[in-house]
N, C-alpha and C positions, 0 to 999 in steps of 0.2 A: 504494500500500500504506500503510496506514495503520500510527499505534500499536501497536492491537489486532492485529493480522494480523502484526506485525516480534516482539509478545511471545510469538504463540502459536509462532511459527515456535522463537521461541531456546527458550520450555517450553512443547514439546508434551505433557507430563502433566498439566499444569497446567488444571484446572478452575474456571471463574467462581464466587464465591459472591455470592449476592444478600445487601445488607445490609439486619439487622434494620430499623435504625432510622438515620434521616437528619433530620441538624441542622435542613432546610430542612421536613421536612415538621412542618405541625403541626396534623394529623390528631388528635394525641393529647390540646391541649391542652382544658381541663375547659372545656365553657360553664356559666356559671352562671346562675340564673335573676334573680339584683337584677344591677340596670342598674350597666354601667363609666360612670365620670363622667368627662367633657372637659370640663373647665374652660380658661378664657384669663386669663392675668396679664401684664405687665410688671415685666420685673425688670432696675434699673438701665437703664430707657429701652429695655430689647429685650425681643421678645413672645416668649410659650414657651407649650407648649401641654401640660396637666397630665392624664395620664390617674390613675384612683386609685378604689378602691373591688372590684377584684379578691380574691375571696376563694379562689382554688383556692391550687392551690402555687406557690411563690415562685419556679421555676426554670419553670416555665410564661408565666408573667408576663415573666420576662430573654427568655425565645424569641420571644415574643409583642413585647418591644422593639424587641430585636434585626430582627425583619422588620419592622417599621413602620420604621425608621430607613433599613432598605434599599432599602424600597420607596419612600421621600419624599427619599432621598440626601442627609438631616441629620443632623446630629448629635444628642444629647441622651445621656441617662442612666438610671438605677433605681438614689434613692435611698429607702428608709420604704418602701417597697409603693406608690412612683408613679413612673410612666412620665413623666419630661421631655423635651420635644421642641421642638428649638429652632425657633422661628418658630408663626405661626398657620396651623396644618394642621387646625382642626378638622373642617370637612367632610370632607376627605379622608380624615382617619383614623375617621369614626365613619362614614362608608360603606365602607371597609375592616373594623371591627370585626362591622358588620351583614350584612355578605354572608358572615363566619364564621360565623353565627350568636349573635353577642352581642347584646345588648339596650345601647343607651349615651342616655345623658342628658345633653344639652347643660347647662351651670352658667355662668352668667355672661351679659353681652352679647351 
């Protein structure tokens, strides 16, 4: 017996509701038609990988972080309207950005 099955037991009135909207999906977020730019820098001798050039909404962009970071198991940040991503992930994140359907532009080496 599971979870599910010990809560329905204790409330049997109690009905599932399905939610609206979920952190993880992001179905919702805008593709734009000008290219996301990945850039590569070092900074202080460690490489980081700079996304930038998003013009939807600003909380689109944190979601849009927020799963790259998850999906790469790094760290990084969103400071100015750029995506910071510790280490050199460019490939990886601009094959993740393209199967969203975003359009991305390598910048740099």
């Amino acid at each position: 017996m599971d979870l599910k099955d010990q809560l329905k037991n204790l409330f049997p009135e109690h009905t599932e509701e399905e939610t609206i909207s979920d952190i993880n999906d992001t179905s919702g977020i805008w593709i734009q038609d000008d290219p996301i730019l990945c850039k590569y820098e070092k900074r202080k001798g460690k490489p980081i990988t700079i996304l930038e050039g998003y013009t939807g909404a600003t909380e689109d962009f944190k979601i849009l972080a927020k799963e790259i970071k998850k999906k790469l198991s790094v760290g990084g940040s969103f400071k100015d309207d750029k995506i910071i991503i510790q280490g050199d992930f460019r490939d990886k994140i601009m094959q993740m950005l393209k199967d969203k359907g975003f359009s991305v532009k390598r910048v740099g080496g």
